[in-house]
C-alpha positions, 0 to 999 in steps of 0.5 A, a space after each residue: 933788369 927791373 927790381 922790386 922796391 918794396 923788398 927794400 923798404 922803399 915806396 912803390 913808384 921808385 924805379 930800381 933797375 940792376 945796373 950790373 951785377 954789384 951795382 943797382 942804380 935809382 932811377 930819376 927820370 925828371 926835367 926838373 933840377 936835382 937840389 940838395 933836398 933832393 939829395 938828402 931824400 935820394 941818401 935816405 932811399 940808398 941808406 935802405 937799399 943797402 941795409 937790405 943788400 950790404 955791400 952793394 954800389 948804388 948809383 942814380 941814373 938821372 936826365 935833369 941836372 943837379 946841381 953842384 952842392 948835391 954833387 958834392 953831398 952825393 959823391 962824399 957818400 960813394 954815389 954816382 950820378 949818371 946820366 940816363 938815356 932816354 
């Protein structure tokens, strides 16, 4: 299910979905690869979603590669990165 970005702060082109019931997932449906500045800008959009829903597991559902540094980054912060189908 698609949720609305605004009501967590977040610009109107990020693409939410409820991946399950305690978990929302990001949305990065790109060919391009994910780097660490990437990273430190996807933390920030997660860091709203969870001042507006505590408690909550934000995982990113993504098709392009990331490269080990931001998985690293990401995985310190408890996010999960997985794969999207296309």
């Amino acid at each position: 299910m698609k949720l609305d970005p605004n009501q967590f702060g977040l610009n109107a082109r990020t693409r939410l979905e409820q991946h399950d019931p305690s978990t929302i997932a990001l949305i990065m449906d790109r060919k391009s690869r994910i780097i660490m500045a990437d990273g430190r800008k996807i933390l920030e959009k997660i860091k709203k979603i969870r001042e507006v829903k505590s408690g909550i597991a934000v995982v990113v559902k993504t098709t392009a590669p990331v490269c080990s540094k931001t998985l690293q980054f990401l995985a310190e912060e408890r996010v999960d990165i997985l794969p999207l189908k296309s």
